[in-house]
C-alpha positions in Angstrom: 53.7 -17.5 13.4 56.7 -15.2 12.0 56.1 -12.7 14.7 54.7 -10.1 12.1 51.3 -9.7 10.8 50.0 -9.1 7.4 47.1 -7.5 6.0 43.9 -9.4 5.0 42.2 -8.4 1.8 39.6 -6.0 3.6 43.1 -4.1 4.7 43.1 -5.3 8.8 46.0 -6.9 10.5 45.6 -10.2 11.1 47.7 -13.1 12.9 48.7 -16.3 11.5 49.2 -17.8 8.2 46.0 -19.5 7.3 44.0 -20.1 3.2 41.5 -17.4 4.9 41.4 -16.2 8.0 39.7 -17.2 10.9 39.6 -13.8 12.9 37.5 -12.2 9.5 34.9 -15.3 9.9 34.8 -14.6 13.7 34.1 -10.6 13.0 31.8 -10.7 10.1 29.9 -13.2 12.3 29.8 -11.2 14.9 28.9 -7.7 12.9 26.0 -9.8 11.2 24.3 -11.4 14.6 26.1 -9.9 18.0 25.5 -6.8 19.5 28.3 -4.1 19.3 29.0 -4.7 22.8 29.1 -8.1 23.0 31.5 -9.9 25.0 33.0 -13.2 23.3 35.7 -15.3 23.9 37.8 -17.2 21.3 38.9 -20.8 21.9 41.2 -22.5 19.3 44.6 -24.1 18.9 45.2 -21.9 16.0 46.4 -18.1 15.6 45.1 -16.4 12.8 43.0 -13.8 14.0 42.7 -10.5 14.1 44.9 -7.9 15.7 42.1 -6.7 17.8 41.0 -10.1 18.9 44.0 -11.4 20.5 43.2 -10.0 23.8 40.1 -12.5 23.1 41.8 -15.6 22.1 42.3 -18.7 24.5 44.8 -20.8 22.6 44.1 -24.6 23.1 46.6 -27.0 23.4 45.5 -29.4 20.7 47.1 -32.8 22.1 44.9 -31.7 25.8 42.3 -29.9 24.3 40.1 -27.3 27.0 41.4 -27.6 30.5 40.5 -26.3 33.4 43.3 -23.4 33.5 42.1 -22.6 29.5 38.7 -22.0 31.4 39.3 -20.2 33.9 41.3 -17.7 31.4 38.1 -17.9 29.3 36.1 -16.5 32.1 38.4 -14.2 32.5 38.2 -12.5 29.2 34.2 -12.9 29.4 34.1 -10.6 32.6 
C-alpha cells in the first residue's frame, strides 16, 4: 500500500492495489444478502478494501494464518 487510496469505478475510496477490489465484493455481498445493520468482520492478509471497512478488517499474517490475538481482535469488532 502507497499510503493513498484511489477511487474504484462506482466512485468510493478503496485501499490497496488489487485487478478488482475485494472491499466492493465484500459490500455488494452484503447490500444483496445482510441486513443494513449487520455486524461483520473482515479477515484477510490482503488490504484492498474499502475506506469504510477498515475499521472491519483483521489483517492476517499469511505465513501464521488466524491466531489467537487475530481472534480476539475479531471479536472485538463483532461486539
Amino acid at each position: 500500500m502507497y499510503g493513498a487510496y484511489h477511487t474504484s469505478p462506482q466512485e468510493e475510496p478503496f485501499m490497496g492495489f488489487t485487478p478488482g477490489c475485494r472491499g466492493l465484493e465484500i459490500a455488494e455481498w452484503l447490500t444483496r444478502h445482510a441486513e443494513p445493520d449487520a455486524s461483520y468482520v473482515i479477515l484477510d492478509d490482503e488490504e484492498d478494501f474499502l475506506q469504510r471497512q477498515a475499521s472491519r478488517l483483521v489483517r492476517i499474517n499469511p505465513e501464521t494464518g488466524l491466531t489467537p490475538v487475530d481472534a480476539r481482535k475479531a471479536m472485538v469488532v463483532l461486539k
